[in-house]
C-alpha positions as CSV (number, residue, x, y, z in Angstrom):
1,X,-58.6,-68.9,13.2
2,X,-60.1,-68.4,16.6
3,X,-58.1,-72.1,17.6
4,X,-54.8,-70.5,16.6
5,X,-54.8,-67.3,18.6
6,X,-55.6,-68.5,22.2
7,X,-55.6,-66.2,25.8
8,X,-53.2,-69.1,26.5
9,X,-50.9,-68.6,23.2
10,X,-50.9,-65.3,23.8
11,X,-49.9,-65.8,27.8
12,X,-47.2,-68.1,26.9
13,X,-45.7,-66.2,24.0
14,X,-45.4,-63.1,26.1
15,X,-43.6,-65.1,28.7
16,X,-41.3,-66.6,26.5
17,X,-40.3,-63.4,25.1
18,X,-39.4,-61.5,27.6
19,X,-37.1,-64.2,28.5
20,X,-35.8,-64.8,25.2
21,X,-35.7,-61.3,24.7
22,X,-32.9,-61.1,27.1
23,X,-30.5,-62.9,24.8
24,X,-31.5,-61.3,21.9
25,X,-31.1,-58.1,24.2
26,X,-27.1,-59.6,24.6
27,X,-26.5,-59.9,21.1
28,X,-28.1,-56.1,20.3
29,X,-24.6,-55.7,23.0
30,X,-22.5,-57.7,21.0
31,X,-23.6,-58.0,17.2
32,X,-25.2,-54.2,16.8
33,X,-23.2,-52.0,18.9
34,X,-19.9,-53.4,19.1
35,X,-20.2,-55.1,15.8
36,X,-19.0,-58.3,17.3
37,X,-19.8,-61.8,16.3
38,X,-20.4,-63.4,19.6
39,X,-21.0,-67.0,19.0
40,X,-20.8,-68.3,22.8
41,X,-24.3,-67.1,23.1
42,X,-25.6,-71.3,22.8
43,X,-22.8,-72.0,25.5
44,X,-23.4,-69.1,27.5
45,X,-27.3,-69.9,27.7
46,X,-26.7,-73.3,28.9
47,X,-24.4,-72.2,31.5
48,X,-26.7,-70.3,32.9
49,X,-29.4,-72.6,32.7
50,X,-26.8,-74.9,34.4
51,X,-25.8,-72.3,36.6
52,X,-29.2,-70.7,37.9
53,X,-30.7,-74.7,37.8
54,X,-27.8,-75.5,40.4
55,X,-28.2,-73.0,42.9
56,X,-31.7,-73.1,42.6
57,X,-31.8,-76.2,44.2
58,X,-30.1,-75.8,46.8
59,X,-32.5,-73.1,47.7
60,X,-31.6,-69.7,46.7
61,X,-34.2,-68.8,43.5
62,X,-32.9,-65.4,43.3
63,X,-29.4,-65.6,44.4
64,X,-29.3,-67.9,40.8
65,X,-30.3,-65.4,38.7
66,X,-26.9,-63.3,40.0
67,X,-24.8,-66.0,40.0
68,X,-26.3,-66.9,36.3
69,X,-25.2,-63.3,35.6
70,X,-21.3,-63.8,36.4
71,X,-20.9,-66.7,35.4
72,X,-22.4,-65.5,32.2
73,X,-20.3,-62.3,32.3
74,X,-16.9,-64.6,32.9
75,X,-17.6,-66.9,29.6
76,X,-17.9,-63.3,28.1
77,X,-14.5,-62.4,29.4
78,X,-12.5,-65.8,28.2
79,X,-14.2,-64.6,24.3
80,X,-13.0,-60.8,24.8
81,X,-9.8,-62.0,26.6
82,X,-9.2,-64.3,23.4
83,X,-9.9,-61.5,20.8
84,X,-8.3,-58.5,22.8
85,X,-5.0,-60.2,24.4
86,X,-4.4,-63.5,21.9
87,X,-5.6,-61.7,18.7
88,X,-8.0,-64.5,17.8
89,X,-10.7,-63.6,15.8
90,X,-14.3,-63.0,17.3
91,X,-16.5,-65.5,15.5
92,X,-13.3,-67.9,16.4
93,X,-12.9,-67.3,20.0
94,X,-16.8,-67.8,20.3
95,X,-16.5,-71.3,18.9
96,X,-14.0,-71.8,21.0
97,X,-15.3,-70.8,24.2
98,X,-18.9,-72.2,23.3
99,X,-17.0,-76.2,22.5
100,X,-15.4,-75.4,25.7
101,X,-18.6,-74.5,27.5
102,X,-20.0,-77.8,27.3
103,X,-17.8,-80.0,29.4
104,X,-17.9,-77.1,31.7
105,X,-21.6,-77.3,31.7
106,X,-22.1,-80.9,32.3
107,X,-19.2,-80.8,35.1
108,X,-21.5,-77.9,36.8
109,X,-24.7,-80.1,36.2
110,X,-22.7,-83.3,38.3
111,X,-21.8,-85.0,35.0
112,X,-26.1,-85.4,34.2
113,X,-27.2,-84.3,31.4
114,X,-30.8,-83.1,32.8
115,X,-31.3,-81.4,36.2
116,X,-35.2,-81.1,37.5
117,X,-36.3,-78.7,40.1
118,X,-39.7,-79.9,40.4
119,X,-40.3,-80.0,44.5
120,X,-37.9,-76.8,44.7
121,X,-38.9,-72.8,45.2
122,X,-38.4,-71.0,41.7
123,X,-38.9,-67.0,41.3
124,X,-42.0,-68.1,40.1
125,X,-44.0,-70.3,42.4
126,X,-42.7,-67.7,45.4
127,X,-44.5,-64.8,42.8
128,X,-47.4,-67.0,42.5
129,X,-47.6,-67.4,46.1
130,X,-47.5,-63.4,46.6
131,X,-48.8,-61.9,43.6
132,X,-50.6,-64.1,41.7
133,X,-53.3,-64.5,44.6
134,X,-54.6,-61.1,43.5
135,X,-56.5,-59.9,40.5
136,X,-53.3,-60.6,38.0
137,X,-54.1,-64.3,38.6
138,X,-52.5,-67.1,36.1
139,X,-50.8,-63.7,34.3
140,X,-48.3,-63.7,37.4
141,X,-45.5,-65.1,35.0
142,X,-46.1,-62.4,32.6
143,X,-46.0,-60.2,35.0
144,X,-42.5,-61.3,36.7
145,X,-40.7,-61.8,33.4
146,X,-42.0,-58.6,32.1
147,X,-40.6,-56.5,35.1
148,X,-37.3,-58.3,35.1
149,X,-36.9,-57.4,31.3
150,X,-37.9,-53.9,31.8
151,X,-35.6,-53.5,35.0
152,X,-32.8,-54.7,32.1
153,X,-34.1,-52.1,29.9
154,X,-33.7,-49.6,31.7
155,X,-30.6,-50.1,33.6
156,X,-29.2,-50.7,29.5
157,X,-30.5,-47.4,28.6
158,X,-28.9,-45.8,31.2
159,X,-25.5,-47.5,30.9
160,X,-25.2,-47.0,27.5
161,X,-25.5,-43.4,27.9
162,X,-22.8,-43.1,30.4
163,X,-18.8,-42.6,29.3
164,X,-18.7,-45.7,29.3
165,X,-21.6,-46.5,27.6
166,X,-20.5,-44.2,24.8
167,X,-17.3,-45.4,24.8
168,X,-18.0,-48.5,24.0
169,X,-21.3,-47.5,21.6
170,X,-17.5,-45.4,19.6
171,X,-15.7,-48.5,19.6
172,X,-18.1,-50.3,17.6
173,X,-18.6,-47.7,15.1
174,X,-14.6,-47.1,15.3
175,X,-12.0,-49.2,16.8
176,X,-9.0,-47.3,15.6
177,X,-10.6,-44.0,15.9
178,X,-11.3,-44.1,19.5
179,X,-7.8,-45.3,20.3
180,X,-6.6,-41.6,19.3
181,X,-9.5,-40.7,22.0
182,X,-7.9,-42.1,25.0
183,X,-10.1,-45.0,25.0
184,X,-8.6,-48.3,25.2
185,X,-10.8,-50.4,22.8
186,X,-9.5,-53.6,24.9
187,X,-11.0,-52.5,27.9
188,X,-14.8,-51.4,26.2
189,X,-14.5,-54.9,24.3
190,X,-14.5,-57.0,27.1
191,X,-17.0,-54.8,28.9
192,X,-19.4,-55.2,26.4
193,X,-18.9,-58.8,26.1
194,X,-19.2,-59.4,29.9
195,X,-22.4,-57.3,30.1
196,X,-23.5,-59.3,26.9
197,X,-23.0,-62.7,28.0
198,X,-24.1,-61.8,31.6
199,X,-27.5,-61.0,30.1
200,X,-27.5,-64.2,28.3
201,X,-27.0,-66.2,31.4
202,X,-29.9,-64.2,33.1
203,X,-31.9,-66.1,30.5
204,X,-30.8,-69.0,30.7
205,X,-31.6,-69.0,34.9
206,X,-34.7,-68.2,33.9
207,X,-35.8,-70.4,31.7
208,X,-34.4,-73.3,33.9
209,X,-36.4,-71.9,36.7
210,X,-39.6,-71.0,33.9
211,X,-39.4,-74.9,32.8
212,X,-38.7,-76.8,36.2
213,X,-35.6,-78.1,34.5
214,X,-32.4,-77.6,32.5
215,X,-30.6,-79.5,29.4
216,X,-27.5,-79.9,28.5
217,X,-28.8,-79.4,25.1
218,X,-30.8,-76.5,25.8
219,X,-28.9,-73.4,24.3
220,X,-28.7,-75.2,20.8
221,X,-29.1,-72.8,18.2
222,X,-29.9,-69.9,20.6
223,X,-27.9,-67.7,18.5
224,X,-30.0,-68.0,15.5
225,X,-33.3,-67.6,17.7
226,X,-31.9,-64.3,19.6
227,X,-30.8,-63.4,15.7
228,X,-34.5,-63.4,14.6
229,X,-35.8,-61.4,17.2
230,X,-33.1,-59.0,16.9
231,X,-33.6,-58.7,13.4
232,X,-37.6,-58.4,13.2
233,X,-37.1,-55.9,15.8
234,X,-34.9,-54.0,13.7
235,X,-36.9,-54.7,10.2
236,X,-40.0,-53.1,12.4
237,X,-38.5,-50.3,14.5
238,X,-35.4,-49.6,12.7
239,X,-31.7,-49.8,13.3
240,X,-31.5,-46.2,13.7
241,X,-33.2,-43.3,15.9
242,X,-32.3,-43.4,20.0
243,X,-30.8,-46.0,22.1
244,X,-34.5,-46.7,23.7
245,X,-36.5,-47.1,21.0
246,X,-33.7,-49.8,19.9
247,X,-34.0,-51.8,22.9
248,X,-37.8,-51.8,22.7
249,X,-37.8,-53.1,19.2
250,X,-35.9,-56.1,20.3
251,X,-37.6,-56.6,22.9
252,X,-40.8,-56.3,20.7
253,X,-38.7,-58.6,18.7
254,X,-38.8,-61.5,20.5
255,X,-42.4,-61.7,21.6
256,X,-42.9,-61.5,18.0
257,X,-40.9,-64.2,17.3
258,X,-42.5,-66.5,19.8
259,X,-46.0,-65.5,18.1
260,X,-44.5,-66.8,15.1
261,X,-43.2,-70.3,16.6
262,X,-46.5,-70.2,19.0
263,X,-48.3,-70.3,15.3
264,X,-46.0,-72.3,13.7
265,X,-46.8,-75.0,15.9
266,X,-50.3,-74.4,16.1
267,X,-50.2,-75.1,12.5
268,X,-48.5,-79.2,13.0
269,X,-45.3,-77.8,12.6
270,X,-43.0,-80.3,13.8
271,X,-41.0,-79.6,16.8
272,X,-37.7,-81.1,15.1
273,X,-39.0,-78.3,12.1
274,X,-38.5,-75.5,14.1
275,X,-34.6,-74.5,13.9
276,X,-35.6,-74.7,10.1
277,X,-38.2,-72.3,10.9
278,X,-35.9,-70.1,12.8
279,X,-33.3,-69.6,10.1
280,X,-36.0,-69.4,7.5
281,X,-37.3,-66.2,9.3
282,X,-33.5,-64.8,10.2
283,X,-33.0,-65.1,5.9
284,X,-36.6,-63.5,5.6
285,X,-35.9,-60.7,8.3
286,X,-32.5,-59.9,7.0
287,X,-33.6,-59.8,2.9
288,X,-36.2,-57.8,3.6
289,X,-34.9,-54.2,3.4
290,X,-32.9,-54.8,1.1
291,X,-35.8,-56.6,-1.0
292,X,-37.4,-53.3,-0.2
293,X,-34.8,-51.0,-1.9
294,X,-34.8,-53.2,-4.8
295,X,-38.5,-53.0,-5.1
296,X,-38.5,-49.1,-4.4
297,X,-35.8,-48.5,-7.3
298,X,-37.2,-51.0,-9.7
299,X,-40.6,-48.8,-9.2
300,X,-38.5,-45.5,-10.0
301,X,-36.6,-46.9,-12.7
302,X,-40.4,-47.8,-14.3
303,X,-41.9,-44.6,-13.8
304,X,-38.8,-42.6,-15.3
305,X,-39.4,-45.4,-18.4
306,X,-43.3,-44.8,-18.6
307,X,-42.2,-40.4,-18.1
308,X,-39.9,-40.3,-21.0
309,X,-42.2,-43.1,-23.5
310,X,-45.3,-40.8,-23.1
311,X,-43.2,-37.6,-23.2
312,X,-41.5,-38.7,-26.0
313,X,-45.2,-40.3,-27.7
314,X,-46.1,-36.8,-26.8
315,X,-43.8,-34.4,-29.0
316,X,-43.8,-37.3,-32.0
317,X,-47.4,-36.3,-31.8
């Protein structure tokens, strides 16, 4: 047991997370409060690998993680441009933009299908170069990742409880209602999505700059992983209750997730296994409350059986 939890499983699944939680962060945006199917998450993830990879080397660590950002938030606005101005439907303007995304990727990558930044500054060798000569030590990823995310956090708490915010938070719950409000749904749509997908391409910048590398490949299935760790965030916290305790519960989400993989591959997994694993979890995660209620009623129903055979053994008597 003591093989499968390591310091070093635990290190690398907290980095991991965090970064990963920022997509799954994008589709709490999307898929939770504006009850959008965004599927240009795997395009959008690999643009901003492509993206952040790009300008990382030619020497700006941190201006990648911006441009990541809007390049991110303009793959959201093609999807919310599609579904608000041409009247195609969400989970079809994703696919759309997402097939589209991947000549535009490999154009952005100089027609290569893998870009290294080994021998270039990341975020992360200038924090180890700073910070991780004190007491945090080898925990100076943790540490960088985990103040981005919270940074992200917070600024998301805040935003969603401006007009805006709310306004957007209403147009999820009801798009036709809050068109008798004044609001244009249009507008909070493509908002959303642009703040959404920007997020997503944070990730993606910092996963190229996390692994010295990017893929053309890399945002395969992202979707279904940022799923997961939306939805064990939610089977754990709750989709209810305040705006915070949401965003923490993805966040939590994730890391749990990458404990799971961490595990799963611990245990011989096979990499090639692991999308397996990841929808086998999103099917788990999903059909668990309602596993729950079935459970629950089934365990009422019996108890009202047992009540009315012993009453009713009771006044034969």
């Amino acid at each position: 047991m003591s093989s499968i939890f390591t310091i070093s499983i635990f290190q690398s699944a907290l980095e991991l997370g965090c970064i990963y939680a920022l997509v799954a962060l994008a589709l709490f945006i999307s898929f939770t409060i504006l009850n959008i199917a965004d599927l240009t998450t795997d395009g959008c993830f690999t643009l901003g690998c492509a993206v952040g990879a790009m300008v990382t080397l030619a020497g700006h660590p941190f201006l990648a993680l911006f441009a990541a950002m809007l390049s991110g938030a303009l793959a959201g606005f093609v999807t919310a441009f599609l579904q608000t101005r041409l009247g195609v439907e969400s989970i079809l303007a994703g696919i759309i933009v997402n097939t589209g995304l991947y000549t535009i990727n490999i154009a952005v990558m100089g027609f290569s299908s893998i870009a290294n930044l080994f021998g270039c500054d990341t975020v992360f060798s200038l924090g180890k170069d700073t910070i991780g000569k004190s007491f945090i030590g080898d925990w100076y990823k943790v540490v960088i990742v985990a103040l981005i995310v919270a940074l992200v956090a917070a600024i998301l708490h805040w935003f969603l409880g401006t007009t805006l915010g709310m306004s957007i938070r209403a147009t999820g719950d009801n798009a036709e209602m809050v068109k008798s409000s004044s609001i244009n749904p249009t507008f909070t749509i493509t908002v959303g999505l642009c703040l959404a997908n920007s997020l997503t391409g944070l990730s993606g910048s910092l996963i190229a700059q996390y692994q010295k590398s990017a893929d053309i490949n890399i945002g395969t299935g992202m979707v279904t992983i940022a799923l997961a760790s939306l939805i064990i965030g939610q089977t754990l916290i709750g989709n209810k209750g305040s705006i915070l305790r949401r965003i923490l519960g993805t966040i939590l989400g994730s890391v749990l997730y990458r404990f799971i993989v961490a595990v799963a591959l611990r245990l011989s997994v096979p990499a090639e296994a692991l999308k397996l694993v990841s929808a086998i979890i999103v099917a788990v995660a999903i059909a668990t409350p309602y596993v729950r209620k079935k459970l629950a009623l089934k365990k009422r129903e019996f108890a009202n059986y047992r009540g009315k055979n012993v009453g009713g053994g009771a006044g034969n008597a």
